[in-house]
DRENPA-675902 format. One record per residue: y, x, z of N, C-alpha, C in turn. Coordinates in pm, whole numbers, plus 50000, padded with zeros to 5 digits. Atoms other than C-alpha are relative to their C-alpha. Layout:
# DRENPA-675902
YXZYXZYXZ/...
//
This chain:
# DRENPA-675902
499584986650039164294305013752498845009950016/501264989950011161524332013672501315014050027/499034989449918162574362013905499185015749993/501124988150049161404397613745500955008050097/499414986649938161494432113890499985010249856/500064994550124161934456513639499675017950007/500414992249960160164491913715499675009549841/500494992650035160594521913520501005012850005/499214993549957162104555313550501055009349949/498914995250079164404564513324501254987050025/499405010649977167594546613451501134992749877/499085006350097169204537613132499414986249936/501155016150014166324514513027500094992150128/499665007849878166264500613360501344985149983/499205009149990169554490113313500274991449866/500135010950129169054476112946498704992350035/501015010550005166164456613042500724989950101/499325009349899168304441713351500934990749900/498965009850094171134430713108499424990849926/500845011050067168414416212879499344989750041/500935008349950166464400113096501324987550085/499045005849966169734385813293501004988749895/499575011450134170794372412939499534983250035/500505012650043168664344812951499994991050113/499255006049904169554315813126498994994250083/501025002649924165964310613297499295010650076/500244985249960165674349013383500605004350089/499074993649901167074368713632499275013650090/500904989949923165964404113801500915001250107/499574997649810165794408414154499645009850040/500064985549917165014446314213499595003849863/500394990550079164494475414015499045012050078/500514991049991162324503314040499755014049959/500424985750059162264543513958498765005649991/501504992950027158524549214030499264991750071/501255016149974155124527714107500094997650105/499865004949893155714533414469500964992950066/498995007449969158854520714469499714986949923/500405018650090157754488814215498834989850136/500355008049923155194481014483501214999450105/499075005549894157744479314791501054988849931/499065007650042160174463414569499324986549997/501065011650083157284438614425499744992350185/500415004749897156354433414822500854994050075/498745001849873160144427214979499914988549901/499605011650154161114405814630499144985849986/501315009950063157784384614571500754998949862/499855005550124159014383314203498554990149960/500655016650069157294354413964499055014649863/500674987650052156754392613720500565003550008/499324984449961157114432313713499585009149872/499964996250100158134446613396499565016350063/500674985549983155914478613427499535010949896/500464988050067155984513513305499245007550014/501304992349986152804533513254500335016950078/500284985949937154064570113336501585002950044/499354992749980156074572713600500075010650179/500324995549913156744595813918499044996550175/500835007749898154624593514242498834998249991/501205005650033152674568514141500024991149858/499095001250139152384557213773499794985850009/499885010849998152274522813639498764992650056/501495007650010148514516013646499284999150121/500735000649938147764523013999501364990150089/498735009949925151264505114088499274983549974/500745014450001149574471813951498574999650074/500964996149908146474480214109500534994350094/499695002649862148104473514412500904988950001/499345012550059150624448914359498554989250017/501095012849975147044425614311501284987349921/499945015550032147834390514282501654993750087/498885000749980151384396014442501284993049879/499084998750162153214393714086498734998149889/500684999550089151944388713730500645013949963/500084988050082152164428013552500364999349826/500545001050159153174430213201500795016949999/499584986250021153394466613112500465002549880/498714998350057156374477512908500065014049975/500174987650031155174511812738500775011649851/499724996850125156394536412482498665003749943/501394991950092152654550812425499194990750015/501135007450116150444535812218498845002550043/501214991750031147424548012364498474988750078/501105010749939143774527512413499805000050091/500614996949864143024543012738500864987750087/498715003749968146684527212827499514986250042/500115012249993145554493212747498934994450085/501325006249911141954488912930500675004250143/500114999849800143034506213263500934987250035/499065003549940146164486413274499714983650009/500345007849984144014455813203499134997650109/500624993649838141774466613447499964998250127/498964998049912144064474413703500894981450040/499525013649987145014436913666500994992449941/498905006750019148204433613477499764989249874/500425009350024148654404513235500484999649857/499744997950153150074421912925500825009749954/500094986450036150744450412724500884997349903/498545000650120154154454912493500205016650022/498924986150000155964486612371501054994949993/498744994849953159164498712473500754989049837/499295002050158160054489012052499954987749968/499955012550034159604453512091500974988850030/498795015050090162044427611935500624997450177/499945000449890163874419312256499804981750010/500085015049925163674381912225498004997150023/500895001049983160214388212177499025005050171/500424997749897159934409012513500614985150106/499315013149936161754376712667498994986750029/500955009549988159124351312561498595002750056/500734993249937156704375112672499985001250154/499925005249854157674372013023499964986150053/500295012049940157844338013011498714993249999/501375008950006154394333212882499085008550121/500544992749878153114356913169500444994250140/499565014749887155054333113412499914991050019/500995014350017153594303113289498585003250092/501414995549916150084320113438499475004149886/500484999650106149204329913040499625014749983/500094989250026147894364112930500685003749847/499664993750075149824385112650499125008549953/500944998350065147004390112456500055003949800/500025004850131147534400712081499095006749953/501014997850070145184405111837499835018249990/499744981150007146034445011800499785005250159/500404997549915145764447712153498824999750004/501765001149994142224434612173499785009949897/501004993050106141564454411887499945013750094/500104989849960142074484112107499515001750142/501145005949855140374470712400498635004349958/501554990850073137214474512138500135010250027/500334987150055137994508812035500095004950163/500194989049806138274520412424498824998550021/501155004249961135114502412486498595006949902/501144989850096132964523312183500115011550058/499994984349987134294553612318499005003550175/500855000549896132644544712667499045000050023/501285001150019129124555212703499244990650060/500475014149953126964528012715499055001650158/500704997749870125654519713049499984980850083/500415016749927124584484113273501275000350038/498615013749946127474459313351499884998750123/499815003449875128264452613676500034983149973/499215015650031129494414413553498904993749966/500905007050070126964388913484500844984949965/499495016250062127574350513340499064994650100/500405007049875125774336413606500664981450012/499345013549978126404292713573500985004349836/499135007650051128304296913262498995000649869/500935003550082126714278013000500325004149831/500024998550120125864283412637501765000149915/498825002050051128994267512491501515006650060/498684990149937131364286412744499695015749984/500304991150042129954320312585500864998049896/499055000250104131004312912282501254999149998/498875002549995134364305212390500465012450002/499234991649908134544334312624500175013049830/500534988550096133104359012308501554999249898/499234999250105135864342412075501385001550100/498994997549920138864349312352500185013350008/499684982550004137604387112378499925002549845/499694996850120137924387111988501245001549960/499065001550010141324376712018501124987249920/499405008150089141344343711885500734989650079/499185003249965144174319311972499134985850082/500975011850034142944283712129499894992649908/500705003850062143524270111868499245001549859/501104997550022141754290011675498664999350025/501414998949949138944290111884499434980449992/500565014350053138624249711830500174996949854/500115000850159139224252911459498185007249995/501524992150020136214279711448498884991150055/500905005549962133954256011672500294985349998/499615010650039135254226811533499824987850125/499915008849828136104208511913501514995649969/498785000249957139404196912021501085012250095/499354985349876142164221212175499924995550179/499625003649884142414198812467498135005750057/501304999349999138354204612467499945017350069/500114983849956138714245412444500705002250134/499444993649849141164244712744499264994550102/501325000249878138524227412951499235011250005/501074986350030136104255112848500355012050092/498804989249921138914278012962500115001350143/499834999249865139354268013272499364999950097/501414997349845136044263713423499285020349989/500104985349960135584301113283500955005350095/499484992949912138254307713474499355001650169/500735000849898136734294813784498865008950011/501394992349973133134307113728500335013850028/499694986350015134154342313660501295007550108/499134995249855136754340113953501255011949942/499284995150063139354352113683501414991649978/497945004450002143474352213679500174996049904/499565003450157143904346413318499105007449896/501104994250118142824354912968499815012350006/500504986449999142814389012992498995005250092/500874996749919140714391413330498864996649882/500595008050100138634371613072499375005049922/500814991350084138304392912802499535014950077/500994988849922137274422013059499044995750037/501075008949970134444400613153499175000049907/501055003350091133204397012867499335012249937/500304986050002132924432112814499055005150073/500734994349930131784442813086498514993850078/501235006050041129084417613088498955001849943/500524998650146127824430412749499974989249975/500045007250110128374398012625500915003249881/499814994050131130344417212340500305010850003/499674985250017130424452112232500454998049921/499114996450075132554471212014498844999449834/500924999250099130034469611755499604985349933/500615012750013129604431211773500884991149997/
//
């Protein structure tokens, strides 16, 4: 059973995301939350598996609520605004995937489960706005280096912060998928990263790809 918290502060959503999420017969929420400081205590008594998180709410908002949280819970933030800034801090900040409020509900469903698997909610429109945050940031040295990861795990990492699927990314470099998730996983190691999304911040902040490239 994958055991969410569900944190945001308008209590009518609250309680339609409980009913939804309670629908499904592998789901189940075990605390709610009105504001980030209450999502962490909840997130800290609970240990949920994930913490459906809203970007703006009292206190403390969503982005410094995952912040803290860490490696307690996986994060998938559950927004009505659209906005780029939205998406880098909250990747940032650590969580493991980015939906609006307006999405399909079976789709927010599978979305938790692929964030409970250990997977990042990564879509292509997201990354695309991962770029456009990243042009607007004046350029300046990386903190992040690649340090041990070799040639062929660049290319991987480059086509992951593009937004391509795995197996896209073994179609494009004509490998096996079982091949790309090796690739995958020792980046994960090297880079001392949670999932794909730590992933594609890495690669960023590396400069192994700009918004330009």
């Amino acid at each position: 059973m994958i055991r969410v918290v569900v944190a945001d502060d308008q209590a009518l959503l609250r309680g339609s995301f409980r009913v939804l999420v309670d629908s499904a017969p592998d789901l189940c929420v075990v605390g709610e939350a009105a504001t980030g400081a209450e999502a962490v205590e909840v997130t800290l008594r609970e240990r949920p598996d994930v913490v459906l998180m809203d970007v703006r709410m009292p206190e403390m908002d969503g982005i410094e609520a995952t912040r803290r949280i860490g490696g307690l819970a996986r994060v998938l933030i559950v927004t009505m605004f659209d906005l780029d800034a939205y998406v880098y801090d909250a990747l940032r900040a650590g969580a493991s995937g980015f939906l609006l409020k307006d999405t399909p509900p079976a789709d927010l469903l599978a979305a938790i489960r692929v964030v409970a698997g250990g997977e990042a909610l990564l879509a292509p429109a997201v990354t695309r706005r991962l770029i456009e945050e990243f042009a607007r940031i004046p350029a300046s040295p990386r903190p992040k280096g690649l340090d041990g990861v070799t040639e062929r795990e660049r290319e991987v990492l480059t086509l992951i912060a593009r937004g391509l699927s795995n197996t896209e990314i073994a179609a494009h470099l004509q490998v096996s998928l079982a091949t790309v998730k090796t690739h995958i996983s020792r980046l994960l190691a090297k880079l001392a990263a949670r999932d794909r999304a730590q992933l594609v911040i890495a690669a960023y902040e590396s400069g192994l790809v700009t918004a330009a490239r």
